[in-house]
N, C-alpha and C positions, 0 to 999 in steps of 0.2 A: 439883556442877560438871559433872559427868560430863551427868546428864540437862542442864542448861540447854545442851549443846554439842550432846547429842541433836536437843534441839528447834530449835535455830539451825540442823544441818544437814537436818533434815526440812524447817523453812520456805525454806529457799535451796533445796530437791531442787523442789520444789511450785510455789515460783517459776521455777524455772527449765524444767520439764518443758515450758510451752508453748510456749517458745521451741525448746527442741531436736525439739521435734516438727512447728512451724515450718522449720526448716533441715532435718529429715530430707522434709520435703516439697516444701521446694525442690530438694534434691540429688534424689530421686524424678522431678519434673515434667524436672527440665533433663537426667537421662538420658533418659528419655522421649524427649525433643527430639530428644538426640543422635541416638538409634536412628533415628528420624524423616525425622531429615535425610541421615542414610548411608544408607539406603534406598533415597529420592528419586532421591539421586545415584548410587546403583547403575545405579536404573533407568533413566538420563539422563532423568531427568525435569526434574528443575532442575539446575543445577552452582554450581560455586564463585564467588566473582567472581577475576578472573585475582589476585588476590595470595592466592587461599587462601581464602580465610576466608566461611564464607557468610552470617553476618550475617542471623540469623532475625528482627531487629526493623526490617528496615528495610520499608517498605511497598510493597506491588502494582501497579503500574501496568495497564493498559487491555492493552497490547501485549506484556507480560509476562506476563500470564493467556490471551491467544488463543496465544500458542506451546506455551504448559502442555498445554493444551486439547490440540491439536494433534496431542504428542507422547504425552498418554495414552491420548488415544482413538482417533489412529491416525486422524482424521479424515480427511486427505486421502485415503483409500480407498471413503467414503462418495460416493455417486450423486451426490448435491448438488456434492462439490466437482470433476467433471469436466466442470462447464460452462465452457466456452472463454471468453465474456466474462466480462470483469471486472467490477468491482463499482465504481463511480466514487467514490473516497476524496480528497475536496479536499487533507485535511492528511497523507495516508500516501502518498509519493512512490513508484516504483515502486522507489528505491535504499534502501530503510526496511530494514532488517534485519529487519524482523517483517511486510512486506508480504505475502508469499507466505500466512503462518497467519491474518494479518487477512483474508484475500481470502478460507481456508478457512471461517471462522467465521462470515463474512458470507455466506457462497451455503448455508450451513446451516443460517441463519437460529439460532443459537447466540448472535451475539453481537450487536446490532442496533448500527447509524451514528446518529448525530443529525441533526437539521434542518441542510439547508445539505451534506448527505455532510460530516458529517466525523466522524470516530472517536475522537477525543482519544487518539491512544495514548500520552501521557503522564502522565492525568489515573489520580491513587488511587482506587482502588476500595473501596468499605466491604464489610465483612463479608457483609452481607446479599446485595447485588450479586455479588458473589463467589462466594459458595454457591448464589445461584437459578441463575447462571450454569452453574457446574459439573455441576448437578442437570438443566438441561435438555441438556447433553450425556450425560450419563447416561441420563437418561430418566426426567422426573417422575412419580411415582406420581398417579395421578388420584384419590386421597383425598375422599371426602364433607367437606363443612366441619365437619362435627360431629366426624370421625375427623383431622382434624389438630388441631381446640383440646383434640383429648383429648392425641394426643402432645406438644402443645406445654406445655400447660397443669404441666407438673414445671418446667419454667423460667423464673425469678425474672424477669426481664425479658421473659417472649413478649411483653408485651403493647406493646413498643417497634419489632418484628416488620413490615415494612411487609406492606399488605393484600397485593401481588403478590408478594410472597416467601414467605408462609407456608406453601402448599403445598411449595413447592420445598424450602423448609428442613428440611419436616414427613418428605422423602422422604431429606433427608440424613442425619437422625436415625433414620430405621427402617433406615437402610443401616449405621448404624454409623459414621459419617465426623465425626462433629461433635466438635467439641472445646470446652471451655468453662474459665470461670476457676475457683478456687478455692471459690467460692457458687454455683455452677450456671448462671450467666450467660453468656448466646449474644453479649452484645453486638454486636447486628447492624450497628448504627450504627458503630461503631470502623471504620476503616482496616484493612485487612486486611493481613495480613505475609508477609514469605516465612517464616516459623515454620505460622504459621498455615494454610499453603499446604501444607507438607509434611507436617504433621499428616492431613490431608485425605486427598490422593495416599497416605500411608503406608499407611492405614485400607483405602481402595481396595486396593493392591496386596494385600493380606493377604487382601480379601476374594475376589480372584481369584486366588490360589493354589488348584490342585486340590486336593481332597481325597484322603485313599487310597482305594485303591480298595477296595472290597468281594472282602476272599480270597473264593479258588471252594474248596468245601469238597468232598473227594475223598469219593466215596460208597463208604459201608462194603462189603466183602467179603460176594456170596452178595447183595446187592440190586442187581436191575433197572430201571435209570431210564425212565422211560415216556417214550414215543415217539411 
């Protein structure tokens, strides 16, 4: 009896192991997040929406990523954005809330208008879009094609990767900024999130934290440092 209870709690242990391994992954990925998104909002880089709550699944808008832009990289201190004329945006009135960082990202040539001037700044941004974008504020690494299908090539989807984004992605990946699902998937095509957004930003900040600095090491008693 003894053993048959044995064996009934080994096969429920065996069963049940992938599931708790499961949930300690989720609970893992969604502190992740959390740290992610306190970060961001340290940095005012993104905020709350006014009841609180910042709601990482909800998705990116046009006009929502040129403010990001904006306030990470400090653009309006760049050459580009102290040209006095404006940049003629059909559908961004000069009362837009986002008109000023659309105006920077356009004279930066960051973030380009469509046929007809107009910006869609309400229109979703996919993943892909999102990140080439990012990267050419950054500043794209100029990669041989053979040295980006090597760094792309670890994930399960590059090959879904649009041609004009691979570079730029190739460069967000050697920076450190990329985030991916559960199977290694960049899903470039997806919609991009405010999740997805802070992830990014977070990775950034970390990687512009200074380093310590190198102690100056006191020279031994009875030696002369050369001159």
């Amino acid at each position: 009896m003894r053993h048959l209870l044995g064996t009934i709690s080994l096969a429920f242990l065996l069963q049940s192991f992938p599931v708790m391994l499961q949930a300690q992954g989720l609970e893992l990925a969604a502190n992740k997040e959390s740290q992610a998104i306190q970060q961001v909002i340290s940095a005012k880089l993104m905020s709350n929406s006014p009841d609180g709550n910042f709601y990482p699944e909800r998705l990116l808008n046009r006009a929502e990523l040129a403010s990001i832009l904006v306030k990470t990289f400090r653009l309006e201190k760049r050459q580009a954005s102290q040209q006095e004329n404006s940049i003629s945006v059909a559908d961004v009135s000069s009362s837009h809330w986002a008109y000023k960082d659309i105006q920077i990202v356009l004279k930066n040539d960051i973030m380009k208008g469509y046929r007809g001037n107009m910006f869609f700044p309400n229109q979703r941004i996919t993943k892909a879009e999102a990140l080439a974008i990012f990267a050419q504020a950054y500043g794209v690494f100029q990669f041989p094609d053979e040295s980006v299908n090597e760094i792309l090539a670890p994930y399960p989807d590059a090959a879904s990767i649009p041609t004009w984004a691979r570079r730029a992605i190739a460069t967000v990946i050697t920076e450190g900024f990329m985030n991916t699902d559960a199977q290694g998937n960049i899903s470039p095509l997806r919609p991009m999130t405010r999740g997805d957004m802070a992830y990014v930003l977070s990775r950034y900040l970390q990687r512009q934290q200074r380093q310590p600095e190198t102690p100056v090491v006191p020279t031994p008693p009875g030696i002369v440092e050369p001159r």
